[in-house]
N, C-alpha and C positions, 0 to 999 in steps of 0.2 A: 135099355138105358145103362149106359156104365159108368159107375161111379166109380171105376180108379182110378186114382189122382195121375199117377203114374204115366199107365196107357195114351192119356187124354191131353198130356202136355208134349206142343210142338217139339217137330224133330228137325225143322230147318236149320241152318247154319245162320244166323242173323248178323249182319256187322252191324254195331250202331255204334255212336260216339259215347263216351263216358259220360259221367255224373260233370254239372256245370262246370265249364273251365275256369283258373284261376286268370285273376284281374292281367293286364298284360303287364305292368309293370311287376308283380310276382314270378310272371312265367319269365320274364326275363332274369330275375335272380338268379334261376335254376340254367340260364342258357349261357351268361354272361359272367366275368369277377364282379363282386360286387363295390358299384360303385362308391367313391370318397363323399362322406357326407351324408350315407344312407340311413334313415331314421325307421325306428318304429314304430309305424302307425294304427295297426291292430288292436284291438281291445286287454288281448293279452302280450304283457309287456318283458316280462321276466321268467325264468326259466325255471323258477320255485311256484310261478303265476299256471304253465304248462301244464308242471307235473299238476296241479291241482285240479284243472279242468279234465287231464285224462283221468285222475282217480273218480273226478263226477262221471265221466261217458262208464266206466267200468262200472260204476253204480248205476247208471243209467238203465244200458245193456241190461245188465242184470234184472233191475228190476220189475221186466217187462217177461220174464222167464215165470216166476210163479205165477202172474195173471193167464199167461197163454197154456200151463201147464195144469189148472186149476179147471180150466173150460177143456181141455181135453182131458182131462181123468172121470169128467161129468160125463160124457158122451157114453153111446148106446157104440160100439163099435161096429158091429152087422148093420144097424137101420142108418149109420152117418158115416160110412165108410169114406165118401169122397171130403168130409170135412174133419175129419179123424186125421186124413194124411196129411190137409192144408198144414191143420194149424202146427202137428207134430213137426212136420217140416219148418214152418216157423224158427217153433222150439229152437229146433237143432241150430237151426242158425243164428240165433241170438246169442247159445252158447259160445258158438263161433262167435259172434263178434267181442265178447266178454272178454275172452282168451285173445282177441285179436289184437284189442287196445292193450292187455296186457301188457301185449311183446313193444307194442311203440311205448308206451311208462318205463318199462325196462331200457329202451334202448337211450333213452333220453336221461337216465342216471334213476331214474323213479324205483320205489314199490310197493305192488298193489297190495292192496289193504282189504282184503276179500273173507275174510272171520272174527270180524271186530261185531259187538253188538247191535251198531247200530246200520250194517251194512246192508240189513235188508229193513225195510221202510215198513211202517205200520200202513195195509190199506183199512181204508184208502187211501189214496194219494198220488196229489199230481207227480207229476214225473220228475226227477233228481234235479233243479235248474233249473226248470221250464218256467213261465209266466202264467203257473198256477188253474189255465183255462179250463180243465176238467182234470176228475178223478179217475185213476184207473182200483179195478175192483175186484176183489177173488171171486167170481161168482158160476152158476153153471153156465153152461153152453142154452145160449137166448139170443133173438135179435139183440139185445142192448148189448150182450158182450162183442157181438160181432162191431157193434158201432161202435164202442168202444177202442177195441184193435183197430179200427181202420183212423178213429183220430190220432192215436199211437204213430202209427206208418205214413202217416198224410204226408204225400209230398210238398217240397218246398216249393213256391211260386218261383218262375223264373226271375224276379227283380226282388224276392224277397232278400233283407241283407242279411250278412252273417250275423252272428247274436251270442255272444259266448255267454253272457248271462240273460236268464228269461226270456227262453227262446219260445219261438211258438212252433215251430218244428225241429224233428232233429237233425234233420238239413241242413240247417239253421247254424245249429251250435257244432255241428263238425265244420264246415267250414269255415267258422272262425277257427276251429284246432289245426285246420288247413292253414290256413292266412300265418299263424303264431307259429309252427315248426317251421315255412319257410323263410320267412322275419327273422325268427331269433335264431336259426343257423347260420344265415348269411351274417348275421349282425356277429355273431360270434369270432365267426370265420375273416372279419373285416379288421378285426381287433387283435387279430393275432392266432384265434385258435383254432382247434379240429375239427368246429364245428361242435353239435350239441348231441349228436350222436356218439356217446363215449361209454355207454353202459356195455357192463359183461353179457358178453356172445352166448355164453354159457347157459343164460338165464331166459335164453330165446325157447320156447315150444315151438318146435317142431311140425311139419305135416305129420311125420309119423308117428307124432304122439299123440296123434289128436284121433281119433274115430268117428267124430260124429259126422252124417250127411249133409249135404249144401255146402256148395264153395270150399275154399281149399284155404290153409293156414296160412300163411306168409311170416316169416322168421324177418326181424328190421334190424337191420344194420346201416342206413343212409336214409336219407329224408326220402328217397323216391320210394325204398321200401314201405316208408309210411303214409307217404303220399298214396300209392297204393290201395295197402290196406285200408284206410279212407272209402276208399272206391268203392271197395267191396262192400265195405257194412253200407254206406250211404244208396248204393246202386241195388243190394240185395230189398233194404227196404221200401226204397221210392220209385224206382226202375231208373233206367237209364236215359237222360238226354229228352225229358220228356214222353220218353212212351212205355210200354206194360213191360219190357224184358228187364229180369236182372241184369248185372254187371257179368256172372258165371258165364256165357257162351261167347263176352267178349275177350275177356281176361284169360281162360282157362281152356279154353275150345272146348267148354260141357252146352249138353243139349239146352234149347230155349228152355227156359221155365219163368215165369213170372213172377216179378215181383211181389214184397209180403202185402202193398197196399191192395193189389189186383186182386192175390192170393183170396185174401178175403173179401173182396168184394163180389169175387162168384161164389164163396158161400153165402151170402147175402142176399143175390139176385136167383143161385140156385142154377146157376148157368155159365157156361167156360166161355172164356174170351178166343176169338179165332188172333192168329197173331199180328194181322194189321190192321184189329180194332184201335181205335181213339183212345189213350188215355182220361180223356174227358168223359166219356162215355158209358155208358153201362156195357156187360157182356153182351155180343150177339150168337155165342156161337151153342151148341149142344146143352140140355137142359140136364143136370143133374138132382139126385136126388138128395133135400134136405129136410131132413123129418127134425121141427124144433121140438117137439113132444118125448123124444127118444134122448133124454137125458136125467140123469140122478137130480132130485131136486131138493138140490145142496142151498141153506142161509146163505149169502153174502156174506164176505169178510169173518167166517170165525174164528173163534181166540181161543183159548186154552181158560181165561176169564169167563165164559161163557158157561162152565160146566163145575160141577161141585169138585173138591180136589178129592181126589181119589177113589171118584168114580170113574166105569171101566169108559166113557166116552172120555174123560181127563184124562186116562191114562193113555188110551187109542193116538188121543193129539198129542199128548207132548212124546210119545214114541217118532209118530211121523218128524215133529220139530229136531229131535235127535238125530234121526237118518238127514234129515235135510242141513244140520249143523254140522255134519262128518263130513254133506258132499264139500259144504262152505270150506271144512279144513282141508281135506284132499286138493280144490281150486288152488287154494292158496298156497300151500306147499307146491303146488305142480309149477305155479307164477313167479314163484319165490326162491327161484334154483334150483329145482330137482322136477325137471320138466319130465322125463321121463315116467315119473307118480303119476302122469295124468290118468294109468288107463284105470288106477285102482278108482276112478272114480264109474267104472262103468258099472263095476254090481251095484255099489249105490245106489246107484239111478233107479235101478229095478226093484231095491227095497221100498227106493222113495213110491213107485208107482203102485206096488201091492200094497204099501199101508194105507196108502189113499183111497186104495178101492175098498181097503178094510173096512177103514172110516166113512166112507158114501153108503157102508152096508147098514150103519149106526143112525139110530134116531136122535136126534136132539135135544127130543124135551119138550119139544114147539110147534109141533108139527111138520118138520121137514127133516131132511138130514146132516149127518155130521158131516165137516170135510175138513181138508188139509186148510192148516192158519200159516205155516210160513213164518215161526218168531224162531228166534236166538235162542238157543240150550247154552248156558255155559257149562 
C-alpha cells in the first residue's frame, strides 16, 4: 500500500472547463463597450463596498489556515503519511489564496489589513461572512476534523446564487466578488474612467516571491487578471466544472491533482479517487492508509486563558502566539509594498511548526495535551 500522496496523483493531461461561467449578460461586458444605460445589479454596489468584501475573502482565506494547520501539527507523520501531505498541501494553498486576494485589493486601490487584532477569529467560529451554519475548530487530526474541512471546501450547487453576504459556500461569495469587479469596472469605465484597476503595480507579489507549493501566483493588473485569480482559489477548492480536478492542469499545464474537497474526502473514506470518478461519489480507486489513533491528543480550541500566567504551558503558548503574530507582520508587510519580504516569512513557518510540536509535547492540566491557540501578541 502506498501512501504517497505525491506518487498516487494522476499524471494525465485533463482539459476541463473552468469554475461556473459568468451570466451572459456579464460575459458580454468583458466582449463588448459597455452599453448606455448600464446599471448595477449585483449585491455589491460601490467600490469602498469591493474593497470591503476582499478584505472579508483575505480573512476568510486566512482563517481556514490555523484550523488545517492545527490538525496537521497533531499528526503521527510515519503512521498518516498519505494525510500529512493532503492536508499540508491544502495549507499551502490557502496561503496562496490569502496572498492571491491580496494582489486583486491591491489592484483595485485597497489595503489588506493582515496584523490588526482582530484579524484572526477566536475559534470557534463560523467562517468570516458566512450564514453562520457551523463552526470551524483548532482540534487534533479526528473524523470530525476531516468533516469539518470538507463542509469548509463543499462545493457550490450548480444553480446555487452568488451570496456576497451569508453565504453558505465559498463559491457562493467569490462569485458575487466575480459579478462586482465586472459591474463596477465597466460602470466605471462607462463614466468616463480607467476602469477600477488603478492600484500601484508595485505592490503586486510576484510568482517569484512567493514559495509555497500548489498553483501559481498571479500579479493583477486588469479585471481578467482577477477574474482569473478567482478561478484558481475557487477551482483549487471545489474542482472544476463539476468534477474532482483543480483549476492547476487547466490554467498552468501542472499535473492533475484534485481538488481540496476530494482532497479530503479520500482521507475520509481512506481511499484515492481514480480520475473519472463521480464528483458525487465516494473514492473508488486504491485504499490508503489512515490511522485515526496516530495523533497528539490536543483540547479543542486552546487559549492562553486556559493555563495559569506564568507557567511554563503559558509561557510555551503565548511563545507560539509570538511566532504566529511575526508571521501576521511579515504577510502584511509583504501585501503592503514591499512584496519581496515575503520569503522572510519562510523560517517563520518553521518556528511556528516546532513550537507547536513543543506544545503537543506539554500536558494540560486535564488530561490531554497542550497546543497551538492562534491569538494576537501585540
Amino acid at each position: 500500500m502506498n501512501n504517497n500522496y505525491a506518487t498516487q496523483t494522476s499524471r494525465g493531461r485533463l482539459r476541463q472547463r473552468l469554475i461556473r461561467p459568468l451570466e451572459p449578460a456579464l460575459q458580454a461586458l468583458l466582449l463588448s463597450p459597455v452599453p448606455e444605460g448600464f446599471r448595477i445589479g449585483g449585491t455589491i454596489k460601490t467600490i469602498e463596498q469591493l474593497r470591503e468584501h476582499l478584505q472579508t475573502a483575505v480573512e476568510l482565506e486566512h482563517s481556514t489556515i490555523p484550523v488545517y494547520l492545527t490538525t496537521l501539527y497533531t499528526l503521527d507523520e510515519r503512521k498518516n503519511q498519505f494525510a500529512c501531505q493532503a492536508i499540508q498541501g491544502v495549507a499551502m494553498e490557502e496561503m496562496l489564496h490569502m496572498i492571491q486576494v491580496c494582489n486583486i485589493l491591491n489592484a483595485v486601490g485597497g489595503c489588506p489589513a493582515i496584523n490588526k487584532p482582530d484579524f484572526i477569529p477566536k475559534y470557534p467560529t463560523p467562517l468570516p461572512h458566512s450564514d453562520d451554519a457551523f463552526l470551524v475548530s483548532l482540534q487534533k487530526f479526528s473524523p470530525d476534523a476531516i468533516d469539518t474541512f470538507l463542509k469548509i471546501e463543499m462545493p457550490a450547487g450548480k444553480c446555487a446564487p452568488p451570496e456576497a453576504n451569508h453565504y453558505a459556500t465559498i463559491g457562493q461569495f467569490y462569485h458575487a466578488i466575480r459579478i462586482a469587479l465586472v459591474e463596477l469596472d465597466a460602470h466605471n469605465r462607462l463614466h468616463g474612467g480607467p476602469g477600477i484597476f488603478t492600484g500601484d503595480p508595485a505592490r503586486q507579489v510576484l510568482p517569484e516571491h512567493y514559495y509555497g507549493g500548489g498553483g501559481k501566483l498571479l500579479p493583477v493588473h486588469e479585471l481578467q487578471d482577477a477574474l482569473l485569480g478567482i478561478e484558481e482559489i475557487v477551482g483549487q477548492g471545489e474542482g472544476v466544472d463539476g468534477t474532482i480536478i483543480d483549476t492547476d492542469s487547466v490554467l498552468f499545464g501542472q499535473d492533475v491533482e484534485y481538488a481540496h474537497y476530494f482532497r479530503f474526502n479520500e482521507v475520509k473514506y481512506g481511499r484515492r479517487y481514480r480520475p473519472d470518478d463521480n464528483a458525487k461519489y465516494p473514492p473508488t480507486g486504491p485504499a490508503v492508509e489512515v490511522d485515526w489513533q496516530a495523533a497528539a491528543d490536543m483540547a479543542p480550541n486552546p487559549k492562553m486563558a486556559d493555563y495559569p500566567e506564568g507557567s511554563p504551558v503559558w509561557k510555551q503558548t503565548r511563545e507560539f502566539n509570538r511566532i504566529y503574530t511575526s508571521l501576521l507582520d511579515q504577510l502584511h508587510i509583504a501585501c503592503n509594498g514591499q512584496p519581496a519580504s515575503l520569503s522572510g516569512a519562510i523560517p517563520i513557518m518553521y518556528q511556528l511548526k516546532y513550537q507547536a510540536q513543543a506544545l503537543l509535547n506539554l500536558p494540560n492540566g486535564r488530561g490531554g495535551r497542550a497546543g497551538p491557540s492562534f491569538e494576537y501578541i501585540a
